[in-house]
N, C-alpha and C positions, 0 to 999 in steps of 0.2 A: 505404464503399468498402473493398476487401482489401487491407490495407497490403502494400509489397512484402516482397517474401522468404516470401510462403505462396504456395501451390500447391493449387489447388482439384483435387480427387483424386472428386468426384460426389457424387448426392444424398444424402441418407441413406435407410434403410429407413423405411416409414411408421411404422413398430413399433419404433424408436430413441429412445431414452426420453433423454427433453431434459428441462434443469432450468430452470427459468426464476425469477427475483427479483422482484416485484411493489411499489415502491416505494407506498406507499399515504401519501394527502394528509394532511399532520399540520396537526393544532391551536396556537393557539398561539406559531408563531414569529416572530411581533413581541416577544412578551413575554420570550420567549427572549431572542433578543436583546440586547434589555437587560437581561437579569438576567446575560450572559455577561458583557456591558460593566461591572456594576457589579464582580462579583466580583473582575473581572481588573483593576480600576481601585484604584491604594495610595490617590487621595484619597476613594473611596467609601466611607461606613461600611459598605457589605457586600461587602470587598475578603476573599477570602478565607473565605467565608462558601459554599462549593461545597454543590448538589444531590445528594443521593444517585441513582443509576441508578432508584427507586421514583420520588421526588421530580420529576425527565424523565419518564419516564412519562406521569403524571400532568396535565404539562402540553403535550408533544405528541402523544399517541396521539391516532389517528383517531377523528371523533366515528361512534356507531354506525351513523350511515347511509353512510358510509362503510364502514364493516365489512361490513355486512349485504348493501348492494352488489355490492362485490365478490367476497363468499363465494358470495351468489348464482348471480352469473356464469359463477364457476369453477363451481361444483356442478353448474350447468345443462349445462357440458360435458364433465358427469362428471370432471371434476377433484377427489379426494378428498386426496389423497397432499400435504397441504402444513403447511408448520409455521411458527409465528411467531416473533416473537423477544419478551424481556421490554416492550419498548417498544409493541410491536400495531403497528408500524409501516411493519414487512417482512411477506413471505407470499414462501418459496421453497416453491415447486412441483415437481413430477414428473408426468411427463406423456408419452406418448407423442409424435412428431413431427409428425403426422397429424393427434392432440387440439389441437396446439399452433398451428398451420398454421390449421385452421378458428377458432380462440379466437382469432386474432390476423392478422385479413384484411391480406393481403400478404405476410406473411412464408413463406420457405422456405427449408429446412436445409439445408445442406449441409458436405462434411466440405473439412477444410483440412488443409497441411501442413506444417511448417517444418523441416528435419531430422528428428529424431525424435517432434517435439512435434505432436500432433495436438486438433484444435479444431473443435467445432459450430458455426455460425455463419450467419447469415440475411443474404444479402449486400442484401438490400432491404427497404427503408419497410416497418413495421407500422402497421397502424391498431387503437385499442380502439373499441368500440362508443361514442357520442356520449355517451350517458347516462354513459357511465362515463368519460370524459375529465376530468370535475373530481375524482374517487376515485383515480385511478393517477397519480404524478408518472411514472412511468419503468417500461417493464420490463427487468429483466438478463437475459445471459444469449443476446442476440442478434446484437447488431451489435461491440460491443468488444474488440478480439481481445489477446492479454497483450503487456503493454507490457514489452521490454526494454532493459537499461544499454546503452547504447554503450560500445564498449571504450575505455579510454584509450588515448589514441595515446604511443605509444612510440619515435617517430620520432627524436626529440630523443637518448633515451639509446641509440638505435643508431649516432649522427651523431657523438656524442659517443667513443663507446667506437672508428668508425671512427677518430677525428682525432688521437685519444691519444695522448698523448708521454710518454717516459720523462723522468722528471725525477730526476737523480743515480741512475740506473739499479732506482731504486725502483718496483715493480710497487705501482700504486694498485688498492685492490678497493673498491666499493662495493654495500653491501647491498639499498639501497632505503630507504623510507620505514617505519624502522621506530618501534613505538611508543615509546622514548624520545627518538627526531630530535620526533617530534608533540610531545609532555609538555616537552621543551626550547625550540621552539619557539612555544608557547604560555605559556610560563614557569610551568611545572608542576614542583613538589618531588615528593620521595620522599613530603613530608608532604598531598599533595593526592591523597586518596584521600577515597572513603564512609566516614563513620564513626558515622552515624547510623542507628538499626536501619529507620526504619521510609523510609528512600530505596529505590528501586526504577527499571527501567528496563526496556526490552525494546526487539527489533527483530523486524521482519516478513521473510519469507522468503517467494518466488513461484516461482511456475515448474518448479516438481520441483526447488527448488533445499534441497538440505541441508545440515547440519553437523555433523560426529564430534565425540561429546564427546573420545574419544585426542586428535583433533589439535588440539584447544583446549586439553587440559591438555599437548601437547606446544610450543604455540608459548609458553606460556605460563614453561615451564619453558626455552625458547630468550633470552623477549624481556622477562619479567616480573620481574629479579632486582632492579631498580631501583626499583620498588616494590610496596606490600601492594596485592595481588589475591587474587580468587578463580578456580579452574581450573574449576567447572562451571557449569553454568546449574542454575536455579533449577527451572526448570517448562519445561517445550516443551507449547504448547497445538496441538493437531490432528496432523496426519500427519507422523513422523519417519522418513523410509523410512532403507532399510539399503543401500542404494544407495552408490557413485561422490557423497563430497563434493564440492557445488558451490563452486565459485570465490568466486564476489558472498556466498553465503552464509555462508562462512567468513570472510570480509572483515568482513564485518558483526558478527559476531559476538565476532570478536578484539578490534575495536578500537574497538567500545563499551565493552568491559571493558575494555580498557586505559587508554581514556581518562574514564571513569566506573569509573576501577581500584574493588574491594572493596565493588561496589553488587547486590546481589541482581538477579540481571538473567533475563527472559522471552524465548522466542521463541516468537513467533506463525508456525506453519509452515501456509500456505494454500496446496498447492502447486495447485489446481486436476486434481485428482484425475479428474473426470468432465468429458468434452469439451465438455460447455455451462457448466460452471460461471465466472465471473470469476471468480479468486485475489483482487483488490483489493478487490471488491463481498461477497466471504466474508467477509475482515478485516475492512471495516466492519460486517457484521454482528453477528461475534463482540463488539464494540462497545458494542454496543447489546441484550446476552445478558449481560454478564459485571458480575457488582454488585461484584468485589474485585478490581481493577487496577493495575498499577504505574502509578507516577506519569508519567514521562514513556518516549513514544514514537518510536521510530526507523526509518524508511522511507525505503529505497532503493528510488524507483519514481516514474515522471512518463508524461505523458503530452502529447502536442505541445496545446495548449491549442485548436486549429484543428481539431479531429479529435475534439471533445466538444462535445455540444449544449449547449444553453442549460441544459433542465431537466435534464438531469444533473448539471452544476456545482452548479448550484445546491440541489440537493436533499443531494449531498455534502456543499456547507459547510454547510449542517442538522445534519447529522449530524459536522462539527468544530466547530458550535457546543457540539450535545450532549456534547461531550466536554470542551472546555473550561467549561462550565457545573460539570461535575464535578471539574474540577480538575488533567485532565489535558492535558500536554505535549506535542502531537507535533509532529516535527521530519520533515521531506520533505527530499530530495534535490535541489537546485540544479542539477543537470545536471552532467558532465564536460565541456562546452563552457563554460560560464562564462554571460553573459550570450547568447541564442541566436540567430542571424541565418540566415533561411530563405535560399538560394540561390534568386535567380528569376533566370530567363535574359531578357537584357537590360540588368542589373545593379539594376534595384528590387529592390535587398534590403529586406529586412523583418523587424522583430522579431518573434519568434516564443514568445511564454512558455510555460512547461511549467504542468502542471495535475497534481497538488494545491500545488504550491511555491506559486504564484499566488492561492490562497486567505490572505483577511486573517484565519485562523481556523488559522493552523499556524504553523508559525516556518521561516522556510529563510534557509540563510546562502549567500553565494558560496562559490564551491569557492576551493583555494589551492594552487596547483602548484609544489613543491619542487625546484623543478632539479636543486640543489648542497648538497642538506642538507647 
């Protein structure tokens, strides 16, 4: 279904070149599995004992009937235009709408709208050919449309700043939550910084959302005097448009470094460039491509956990296995609501969990709302 706030605006042309992501059935992931559980386990002798991206590989890539399957398929619909990742275990495509549409009985494109943001999108059931149903976990690129932050509500400090009293004629100013209220509130020194060469960290960016390096070495030089940081990123891997900085993006950005002060830090910029592409489903690719990675990961992005199939979730935490296998860290976003409760009219409310937070293969913490820092 088309979440609200898009605006379906017509079909596409047949001749609308759609991207599509072919999750292809990996080998393997029982053994996986357990090899995550051992590593990540202090009483396992192989606690720490991480897979290199070869070594993954190696043990979930598709066996060749699988490969040959679905290369097949594609071929047969003249589908030449696709590329894999180091793992064999994705296949994104390029494809006409029309190619895409006959490759994948039921589906049909059409464009969507949300302000400025425009998106491909198949509002209806796909079918893969039978033969090829135990070959494809999932295809991307159709039905998911980008998931965004809810805004924090700010009601409180408008209620607050209405109720205001003078106290000894003294005008109170309050800044916000800046990073050293965080680092004191957490009980962070000057001396709690990176100081080891080979830590690392990064956050992911969606959406057409960016970040200036100016305004990172300017908030830094506002908010940073209290302790050793660094004012630039390290590496921006994918698209850094030159564009109006985003808001989320900047957030992210600042107060990783601040609060992982003096850590060589990454951003992964997926802004979802082409109107079929998923931004989230690109990030994990990149993933599952890149053999030299910062350790741990940072992602602001969820998804209503009601509104993803079965084999999506699950082919995702596949692929948070495969990460933590290797040793790496990622942390998901709890949501600005705290614990989630679906509104149903009647009053059955209902819990609601968000998805990737909800995977036993990432780390999410409750959020924490500073009133009165």
């Amino acid at each position: 279904s088309v979440p609200p706030g898009w605006t379906h605006t017509g079909r596409v042309n047949p001749s609308h070149k759609v991207q599509l992501t072919f999750a292809l059935h990996q080998q393997g992931v029982g053994h996986l599995a357990q090899l995550v559980n051992a590593v990540s386990d202090p009483h396992s002798p192989r606690y720490g004992q991480h897979l290199s991206l070869e070594q993954v590989r190696d043990l979930v890539q598709p066996s060749p009937v699988t490969l040959v399957a679905v290369l097949k398929w594609l071929q047969g619909h003249g589908v030449e235009k696709c590329r894999s990742v180091i793992t064999l275990d994705f296949l994104e495509c390029h494809m006409p709408a029309s190619t895409a549409e006959r490759l994948l009985p039921g589906s049909e494109f059409h464009h969507y709208m949300k302000g400025q943001h425009s998106v491909v999108r198949s509002p209806l059931p796909y079918a893969v050919p039978e033969e090829l149903a135990e070959h494809v976990d999932f295809v991307g690129g159709l039905h998911r449309f980008p998931a965004e932050r809810k805004v924090v509500s700010r009601a409180w400090a408008k209620k607050e700043t209405e109720s205001g009293q003078d106290y000894g004629g003294r005008a109170t100013f309050h800044l916000g939550v800046t990073p050293s209220i965080i680092r004191k509130r957490y009980n962070m020194t000057g001396e709690d910084i990176g100081l080891l060469p080979n830590n690392s960290q990064a956050c992911a960016q969606f959406l057409e959302q960016y970040f200036h390096q100016a305004d990172l070495a300017e908030f830094m030089q506002l908010f940073g005097s209290s302790f050793g940081h660094r004012s630039q990123v390290d590496q921006v891997v994918g698209h850094q448009g030159k564009g109006k900085a985003g808001l989320e993006a900047s957030l992210d950005v600042e107060y990783i470094m601040s609060t992982g002060a003096n850590i060589s830090t990454w951003v992964f910029s997926n802004a979802g460039r082409h109107e079929s592409q998923e931004p989230f489903l690109a990030w994990l690719l990149l993933l599952s491509n890149m053999s030299s990675l910062p350790w741990v990961h940072s992602v602001s992005y969820g998804d209503d956990e009601d509104s993803l199939s079965r084999a999506y979730m699950e082919r995702v935490n596949v692929e948070f296995m495969k990460a933590a296998a290797r040793g790496l860290t990622i942390l998901f976003a709890s949501g600005d609501d705290g614990a989630g409760c679906r509104r149903v009219p009647g009053g059955n409310h209902t819990f609601r969990p968000s998805f990737p937070a909800s995977s036993p293969y990432v780390t999410t913490v409750g959020g924490t709302s500073f009133k009165n820092p």
